[in-house]
C-alpha positions in Angstrom: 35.6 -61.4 13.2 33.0 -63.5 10.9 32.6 -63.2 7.3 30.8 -65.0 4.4 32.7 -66.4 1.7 31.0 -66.4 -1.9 32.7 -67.6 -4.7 32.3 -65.9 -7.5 32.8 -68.2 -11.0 32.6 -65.0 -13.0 33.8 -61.1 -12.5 33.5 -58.7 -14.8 35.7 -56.3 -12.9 39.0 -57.8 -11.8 39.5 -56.3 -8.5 42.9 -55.6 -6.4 43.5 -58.4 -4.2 46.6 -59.8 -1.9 48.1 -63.1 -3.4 47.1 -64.9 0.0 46.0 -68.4 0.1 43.0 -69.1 2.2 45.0 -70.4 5.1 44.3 -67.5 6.4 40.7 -68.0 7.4 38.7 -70.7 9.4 35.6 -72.5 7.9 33.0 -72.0 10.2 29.5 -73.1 8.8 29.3 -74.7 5.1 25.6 -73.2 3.1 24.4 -74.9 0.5 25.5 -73.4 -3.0 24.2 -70.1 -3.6 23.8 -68.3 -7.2 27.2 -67.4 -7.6 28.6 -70.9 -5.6 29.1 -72.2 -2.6 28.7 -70.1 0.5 30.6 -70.6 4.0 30.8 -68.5 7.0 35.0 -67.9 8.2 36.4 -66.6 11.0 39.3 -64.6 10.1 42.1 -65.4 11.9 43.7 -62.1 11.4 42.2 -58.6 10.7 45.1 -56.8 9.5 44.4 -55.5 6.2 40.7 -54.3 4.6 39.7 -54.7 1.2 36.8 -52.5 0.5 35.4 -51.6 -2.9 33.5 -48.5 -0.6 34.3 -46.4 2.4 32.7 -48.6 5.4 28.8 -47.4 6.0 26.4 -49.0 8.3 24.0 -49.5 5.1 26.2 -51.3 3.0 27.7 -54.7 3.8 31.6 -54.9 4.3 34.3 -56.7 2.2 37.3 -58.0 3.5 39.3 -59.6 1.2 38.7 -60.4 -2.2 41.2 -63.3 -3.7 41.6 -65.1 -6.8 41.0 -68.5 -7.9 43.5 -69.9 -9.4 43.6 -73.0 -11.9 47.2 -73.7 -11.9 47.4 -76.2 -14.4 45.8 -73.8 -16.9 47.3 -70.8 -15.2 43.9 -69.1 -15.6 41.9 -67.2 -13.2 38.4 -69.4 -12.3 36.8 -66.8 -10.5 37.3 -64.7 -7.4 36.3 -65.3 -3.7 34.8 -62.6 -2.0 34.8 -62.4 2.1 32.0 -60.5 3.1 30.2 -59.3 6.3 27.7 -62.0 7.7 24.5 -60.5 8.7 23.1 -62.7 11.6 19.3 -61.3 10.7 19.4 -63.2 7.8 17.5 -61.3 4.8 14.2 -59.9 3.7 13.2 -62.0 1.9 13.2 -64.5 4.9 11.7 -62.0 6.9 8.4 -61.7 4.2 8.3 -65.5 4.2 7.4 -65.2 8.0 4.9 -62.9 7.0 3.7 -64.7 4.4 3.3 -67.8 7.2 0.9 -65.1 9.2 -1.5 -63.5 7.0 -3.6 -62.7 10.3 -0.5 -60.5 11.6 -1.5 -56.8 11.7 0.8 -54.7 9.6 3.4 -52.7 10.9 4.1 -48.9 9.5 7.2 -48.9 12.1 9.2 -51.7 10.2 8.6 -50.4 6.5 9.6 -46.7 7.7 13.1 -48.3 9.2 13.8 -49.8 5.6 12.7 -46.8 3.4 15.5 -44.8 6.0 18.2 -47.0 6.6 18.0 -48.2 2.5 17.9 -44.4 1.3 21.2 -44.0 3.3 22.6 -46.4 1.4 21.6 -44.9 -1.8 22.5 -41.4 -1.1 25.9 -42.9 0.0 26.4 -45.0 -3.4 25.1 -42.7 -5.8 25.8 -39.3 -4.2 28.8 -39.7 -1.5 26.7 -38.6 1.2 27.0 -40.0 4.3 25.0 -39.4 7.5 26.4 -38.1 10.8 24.4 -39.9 13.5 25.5 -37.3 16.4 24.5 -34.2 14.3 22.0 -35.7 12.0 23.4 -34.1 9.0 24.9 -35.2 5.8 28.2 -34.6 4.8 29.0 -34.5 1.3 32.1 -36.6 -0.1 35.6 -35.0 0.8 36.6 -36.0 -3.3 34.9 -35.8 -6.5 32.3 -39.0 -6.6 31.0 -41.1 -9.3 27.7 -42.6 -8.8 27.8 -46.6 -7.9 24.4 -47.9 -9.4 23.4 -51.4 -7.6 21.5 -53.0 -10.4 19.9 -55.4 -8.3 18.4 -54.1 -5.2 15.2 -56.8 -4.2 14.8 -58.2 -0.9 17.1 -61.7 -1.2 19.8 -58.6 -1.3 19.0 -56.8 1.7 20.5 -58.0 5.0 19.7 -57.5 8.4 22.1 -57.1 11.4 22.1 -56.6 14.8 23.4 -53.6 16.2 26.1 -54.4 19.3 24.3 -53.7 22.7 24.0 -50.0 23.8 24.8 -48.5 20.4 21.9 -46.7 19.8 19.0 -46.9 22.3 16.2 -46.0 19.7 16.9 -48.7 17.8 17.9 -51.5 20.4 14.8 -53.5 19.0 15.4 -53.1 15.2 18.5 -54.2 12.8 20.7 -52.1 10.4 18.9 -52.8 7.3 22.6 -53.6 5.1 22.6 -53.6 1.1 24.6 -56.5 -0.4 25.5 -58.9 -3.2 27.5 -56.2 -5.4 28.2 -58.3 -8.0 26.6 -56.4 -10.8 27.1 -53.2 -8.9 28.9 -50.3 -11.7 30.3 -47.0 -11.5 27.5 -45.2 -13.7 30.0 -44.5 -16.4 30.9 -47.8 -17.3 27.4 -49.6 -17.4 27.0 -50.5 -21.3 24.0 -53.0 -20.7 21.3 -53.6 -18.3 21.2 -56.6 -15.8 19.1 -57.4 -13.0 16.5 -60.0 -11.8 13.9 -61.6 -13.9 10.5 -60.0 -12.2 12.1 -57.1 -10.7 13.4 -55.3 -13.9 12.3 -51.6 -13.7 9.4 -50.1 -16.6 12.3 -49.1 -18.8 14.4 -51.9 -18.3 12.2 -54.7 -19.5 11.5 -54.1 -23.3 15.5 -55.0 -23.5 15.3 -57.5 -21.6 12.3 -59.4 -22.9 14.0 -58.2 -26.9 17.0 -60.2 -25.4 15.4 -63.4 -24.3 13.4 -63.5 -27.6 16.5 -63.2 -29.2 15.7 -59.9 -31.1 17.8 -56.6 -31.6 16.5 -54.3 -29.3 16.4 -50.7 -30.6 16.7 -48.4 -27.5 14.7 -45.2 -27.4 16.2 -42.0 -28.9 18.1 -40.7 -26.0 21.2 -39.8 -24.1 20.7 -42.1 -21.0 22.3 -44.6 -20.3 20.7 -48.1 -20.1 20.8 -48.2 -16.1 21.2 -45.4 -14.0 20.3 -44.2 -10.6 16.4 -44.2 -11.1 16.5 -48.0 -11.5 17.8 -48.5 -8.4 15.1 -46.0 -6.9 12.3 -48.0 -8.1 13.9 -51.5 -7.0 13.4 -49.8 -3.5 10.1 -48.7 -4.2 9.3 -52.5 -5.0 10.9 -53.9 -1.8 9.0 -51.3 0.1 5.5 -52.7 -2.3 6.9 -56.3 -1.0 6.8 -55.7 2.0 4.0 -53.6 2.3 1.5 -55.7 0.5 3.5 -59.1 0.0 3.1 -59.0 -3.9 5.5 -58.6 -6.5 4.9 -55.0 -8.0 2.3 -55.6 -10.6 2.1 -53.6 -14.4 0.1 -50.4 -13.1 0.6 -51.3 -9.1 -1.7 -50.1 -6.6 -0.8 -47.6 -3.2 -0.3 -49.4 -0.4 -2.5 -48.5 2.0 -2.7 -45.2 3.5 -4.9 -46.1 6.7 -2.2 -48.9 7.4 1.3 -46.8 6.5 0.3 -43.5 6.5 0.2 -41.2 3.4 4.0 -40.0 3.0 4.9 -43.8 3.1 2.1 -43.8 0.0 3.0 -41.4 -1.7 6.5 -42.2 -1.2 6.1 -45.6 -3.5 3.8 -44.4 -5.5 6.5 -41.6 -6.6 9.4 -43.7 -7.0 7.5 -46.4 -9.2 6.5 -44.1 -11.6 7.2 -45.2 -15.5 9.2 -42.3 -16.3 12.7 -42.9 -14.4 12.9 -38.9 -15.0 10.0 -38.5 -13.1 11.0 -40.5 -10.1 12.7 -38.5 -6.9 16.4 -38.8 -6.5 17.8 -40.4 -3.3 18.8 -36.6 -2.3 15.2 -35.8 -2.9 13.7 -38.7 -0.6 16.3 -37.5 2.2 15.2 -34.2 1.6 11.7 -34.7 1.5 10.8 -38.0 3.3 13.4 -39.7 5.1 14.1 -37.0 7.9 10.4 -36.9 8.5 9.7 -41.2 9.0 13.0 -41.4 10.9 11.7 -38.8 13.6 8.3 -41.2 13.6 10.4 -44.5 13.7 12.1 -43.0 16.5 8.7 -42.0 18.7 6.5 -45.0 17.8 7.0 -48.5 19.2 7.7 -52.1 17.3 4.9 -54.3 17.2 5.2 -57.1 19.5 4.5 -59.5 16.6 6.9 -58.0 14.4 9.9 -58.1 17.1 9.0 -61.8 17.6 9.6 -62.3 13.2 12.5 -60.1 12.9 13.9 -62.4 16.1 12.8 -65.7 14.5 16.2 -67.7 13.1 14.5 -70.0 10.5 12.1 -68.8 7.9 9.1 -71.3 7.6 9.2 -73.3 4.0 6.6 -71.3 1.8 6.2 -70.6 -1.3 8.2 -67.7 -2.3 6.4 -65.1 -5.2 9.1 -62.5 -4.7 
């Protein structure tokens, strides 16, 4: 079993963890340092135990162990590192630098309907319960009471992609799990006091705080009972992955729909709804099941990868351009 360790300098949630030492766990490959610190990939060297913040779900990337850093002279806590599930894929952000590299590529409607359905299972998951019954198709809601896990920070750098073990589902032999990571804002709706997020990918309602904070002003939030981030926000971070992707672009101030002749008008329409303004007015993750999802899985399933795009999503290193996502 392979995992990626991420040490994390700062937690604002102090989560359960053993008191093992990291003896337990061989460095395989050393990454440079990441935003949260240095990043290795380990081989466990046992798999007894499972720390998981979630249940397990194909969508959203696993986490083994979480331990704590200890400074013994100060007998402080430094920070926390967190073994994760190493996606071989690599990311999508990679994946729109090889598109970026290939302007000339002809777009492909298959790829963006595979991430608009695996991604929505991962939201239905974290802010509903729901999971998905691949045998049956259906959804089964959460055997307890469930409190909605908002992301806070859904863009491309953050969504993983990894390849499926030979023969487990024949419809998708030629396309990765699309796997939401990097959970280190992630919040239980109930306890999110402030916004957070990436600079450039902060939904409509979300950046008048954020620029009041950076100016160093008080920010007077609008009369009303919402909380700062809630489920919509991570909606329309999807919606702007999907835009990336679609168009290569960052989602500008009054964005464009992608285009229909290319992607097909649910796809459209799709975007256009979850990028609305109004968070009130975007469509739940339910709602996109409901109303969307079902529909582009049953095209994913009948239409057929683009050679070109197989040869990207195969491709190990992403070419050095310049990144505007």
């Amino acid at each position: 079993m392979f995992a990626l360790s991420l040490f994390k300098r700062k937690s604002k949630r102090k989560m359960d963890s053993p008191k093992d030492d990291f003896a337990s766990f061989d460095i395989v490959r050393k990454f440079s340092w990441g935003n949260e610190g240095p990043i290795s990939v380990v081989r466990l060297k046992n798999s007894g135990h499972v720390y998981d913040y979630l249940e397990p779900h194909r969508n959203v990337v696993r986490v083994y162990k979480c331990l704590e850093v200890i400074d013994e002279k100060q007998s402080s806590v430094l920070g926390h590192s967190i073994f994760m599930e190493y996606c071989t894929g690599g990311d999508l952000h990679d994946l729109i630098d090889r598109f970026l590299a290939k302007p000339d590529l002809v777009k492909d409607p298959v790829l963006l309907k595979h991430v608009l359905v695996e991604l929505t299972d991962a939201l239905i998951y974290l802010h509903h319960g729901y999971t998905r019954n691949d045998t049956t198709a259906a959804y089964r809601p959460p055997p307890r009471p469930w409190t909605a896990v908002i992301h806070r920070d859904i863009k491309p750098m953050n969504i993983f992609l990894r390849w499926p073990s030979p023969g487990f589902d024949p419809l998708r032999a030629n396309l990765p799990d699309i796997v939401l990571g990097d959970f280190g804002t992630a919040a239980h709706q109930h306890d999110i006091a402030t916004a957070t997020g990436t600079s450039g990918n902060y939904p409509p309602e979300i950046r008048a705080e954020m620029a009041a904070r950076h100016a160093g002003a008080t920010w007077t939030p609008p009369p009303s009972s919402r909380p700062p981030m809630t489920a919509a926000c991570d909606v329309w971070c999807l919606a702007a992955t999907l835009f990336a992707m679609a168009t290569l672009q960052q989602v500008p101030a009054n964005p464009p729909r992608v285009d229909e002749d290319v992607f097909g008008s649910l796809i459209a329409e799709c975007i256009a709804s979850c990028l609305r303004a109004e968070p009130e007015a975007r469509p739940s993750a339910l709602d996109l099941v409901r109303g969307v999802a079902q529909v582009l899985r049953k095209e994913r399933d009948e239409e057929v990868l683009l050679p070109t795009t197989s040869q990207l999503l195969h491709t190990k290193t992403a070419p050095q351009t310049q990144r505007p996502l």
